[in-house]
C-alpha positions as CSV (number, residue, x, y, z in Angstrom):
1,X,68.0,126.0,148.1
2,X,70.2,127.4,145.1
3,X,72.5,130.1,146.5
4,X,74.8,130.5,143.9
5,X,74.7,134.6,142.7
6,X,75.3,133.9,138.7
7,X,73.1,131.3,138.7
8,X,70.5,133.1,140.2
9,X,71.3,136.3,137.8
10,X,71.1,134.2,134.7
11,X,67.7,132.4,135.7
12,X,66.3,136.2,136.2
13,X,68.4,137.6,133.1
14,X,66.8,134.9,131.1
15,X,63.1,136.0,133.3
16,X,63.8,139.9,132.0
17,X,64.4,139.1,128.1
18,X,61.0,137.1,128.1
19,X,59.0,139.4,129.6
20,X,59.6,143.2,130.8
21,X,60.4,144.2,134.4
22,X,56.5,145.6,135.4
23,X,55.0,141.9,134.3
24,X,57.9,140.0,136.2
25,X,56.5,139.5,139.5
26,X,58.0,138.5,142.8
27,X,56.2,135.0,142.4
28,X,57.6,134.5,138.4
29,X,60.5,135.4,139.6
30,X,60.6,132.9,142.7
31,X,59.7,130.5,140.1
32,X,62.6,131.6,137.8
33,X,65.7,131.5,140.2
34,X,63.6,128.9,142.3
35,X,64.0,131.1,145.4
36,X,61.7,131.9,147.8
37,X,60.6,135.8,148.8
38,X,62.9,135.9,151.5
39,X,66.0,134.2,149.5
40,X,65.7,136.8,146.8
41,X,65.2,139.6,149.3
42,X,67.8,137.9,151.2
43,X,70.5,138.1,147.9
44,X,69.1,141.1,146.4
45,X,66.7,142.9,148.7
46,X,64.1,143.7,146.5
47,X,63.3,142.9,142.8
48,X,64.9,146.3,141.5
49,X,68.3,145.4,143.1
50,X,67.9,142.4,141.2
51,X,66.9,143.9,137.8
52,X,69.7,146.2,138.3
53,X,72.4,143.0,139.1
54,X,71.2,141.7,135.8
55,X,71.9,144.3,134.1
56,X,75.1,144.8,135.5
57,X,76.0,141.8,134.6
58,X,74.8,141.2,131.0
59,X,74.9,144.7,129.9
60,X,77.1,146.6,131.3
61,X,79.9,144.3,132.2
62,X,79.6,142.7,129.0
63,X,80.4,146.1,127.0
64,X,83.8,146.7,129.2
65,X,86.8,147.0,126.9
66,X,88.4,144.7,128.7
67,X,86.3,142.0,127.3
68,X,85.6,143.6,123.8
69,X,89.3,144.5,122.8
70,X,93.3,142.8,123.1
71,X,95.3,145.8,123.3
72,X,98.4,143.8,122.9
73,X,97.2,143.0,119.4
74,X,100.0,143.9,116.9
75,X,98.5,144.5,113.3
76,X,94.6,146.1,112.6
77,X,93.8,142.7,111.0
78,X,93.9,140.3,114.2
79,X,92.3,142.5,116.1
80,X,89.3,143.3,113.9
81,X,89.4,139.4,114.1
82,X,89.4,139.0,117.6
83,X,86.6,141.6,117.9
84,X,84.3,140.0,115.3
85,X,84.8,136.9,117.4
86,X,84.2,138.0,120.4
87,X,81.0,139.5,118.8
88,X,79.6,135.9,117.6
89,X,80.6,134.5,121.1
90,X,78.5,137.4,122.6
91,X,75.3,137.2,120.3
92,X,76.1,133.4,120.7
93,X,76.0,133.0,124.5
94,X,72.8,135.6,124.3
95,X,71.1,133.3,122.1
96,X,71.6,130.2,124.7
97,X,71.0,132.1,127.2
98,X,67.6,133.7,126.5
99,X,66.4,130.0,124.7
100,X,65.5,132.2,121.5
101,X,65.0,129.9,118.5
102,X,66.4,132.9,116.5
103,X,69.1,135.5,116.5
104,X,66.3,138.0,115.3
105,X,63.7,136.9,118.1
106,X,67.2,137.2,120.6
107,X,68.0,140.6,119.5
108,X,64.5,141.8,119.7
109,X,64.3,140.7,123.3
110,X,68.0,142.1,124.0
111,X,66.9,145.4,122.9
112,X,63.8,145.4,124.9
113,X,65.8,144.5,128.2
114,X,67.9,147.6,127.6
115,X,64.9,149.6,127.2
116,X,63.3,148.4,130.6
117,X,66.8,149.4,131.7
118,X,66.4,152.6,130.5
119,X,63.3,152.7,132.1
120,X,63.7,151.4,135.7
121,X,67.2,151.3,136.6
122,X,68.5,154.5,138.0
123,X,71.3,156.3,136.4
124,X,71.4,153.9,133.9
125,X,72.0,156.4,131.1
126,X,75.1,157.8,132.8
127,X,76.4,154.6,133.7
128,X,76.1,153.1,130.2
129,X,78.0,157.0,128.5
130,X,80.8,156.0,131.3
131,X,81.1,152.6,129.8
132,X,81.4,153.7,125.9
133,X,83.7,156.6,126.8
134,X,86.3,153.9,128.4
């Protein structure tokens, strides 16, 4: 049995973009992360705590500063560079990730992830003004 936490977070990330939370059930998800019930409740607890893991992880982590921005750039050009790269690696590793034959098709599914988030995940809103504020 497959206990290792990212692994488990990126099977279900990739669960969440293709469908939305209401129609990923306990047993697609089981089939996802190949866990049983009582592994994911074990992990997570519940399927909520997992959704909210996810987005933790692909969402809001992903948007920290810290791995948008070099501070100790030293002129505006490199670090417009560096962001624009770290965009492509982003929309990049998304695209893998979600095993979208397109950027567009990607996106689309990206988008409706965060709005499941907005949806289900308590205090998501709040969580996500904190992050763009830093």
């Amino acid at each position: 049995m497959k206990t290792n936490r990212d692994q488990i977070l990126q099977d279900a990330f990739v669960l969440f973009m293709q469908m939305n939370y209401e129609k990923a059930s306990f047993a697609k998800l089981q089939e996802a992360t190949r866990l049983t019930s009582a592994g994911i409740t074990h992990h997570f607890g519940n399927k909520l705590n997992l959704f909210i893991a996810v987005v933790d992880k692909y969402f809001l982590e992903a948007q920290t500063y810290s791995n948008k921005f070099d501070l100790q750039c030293s002129t505006l050009q490199e670090f417009i560079d560096i962001y624009i790269e770290g965009i492509e690696n982003t929309v990049d590793r998304l695209k893998s990730l979600s095993r979208q034959q397109s950027v567009r098709e990607g996106s689309r599914n990206y988008y409706q992830f965060l709005n499941q988030a907005c949806l289900y995940y308590p205090g998501f809103e709040e969580k996500c003004f904190a992050v763009f504020q830093r």
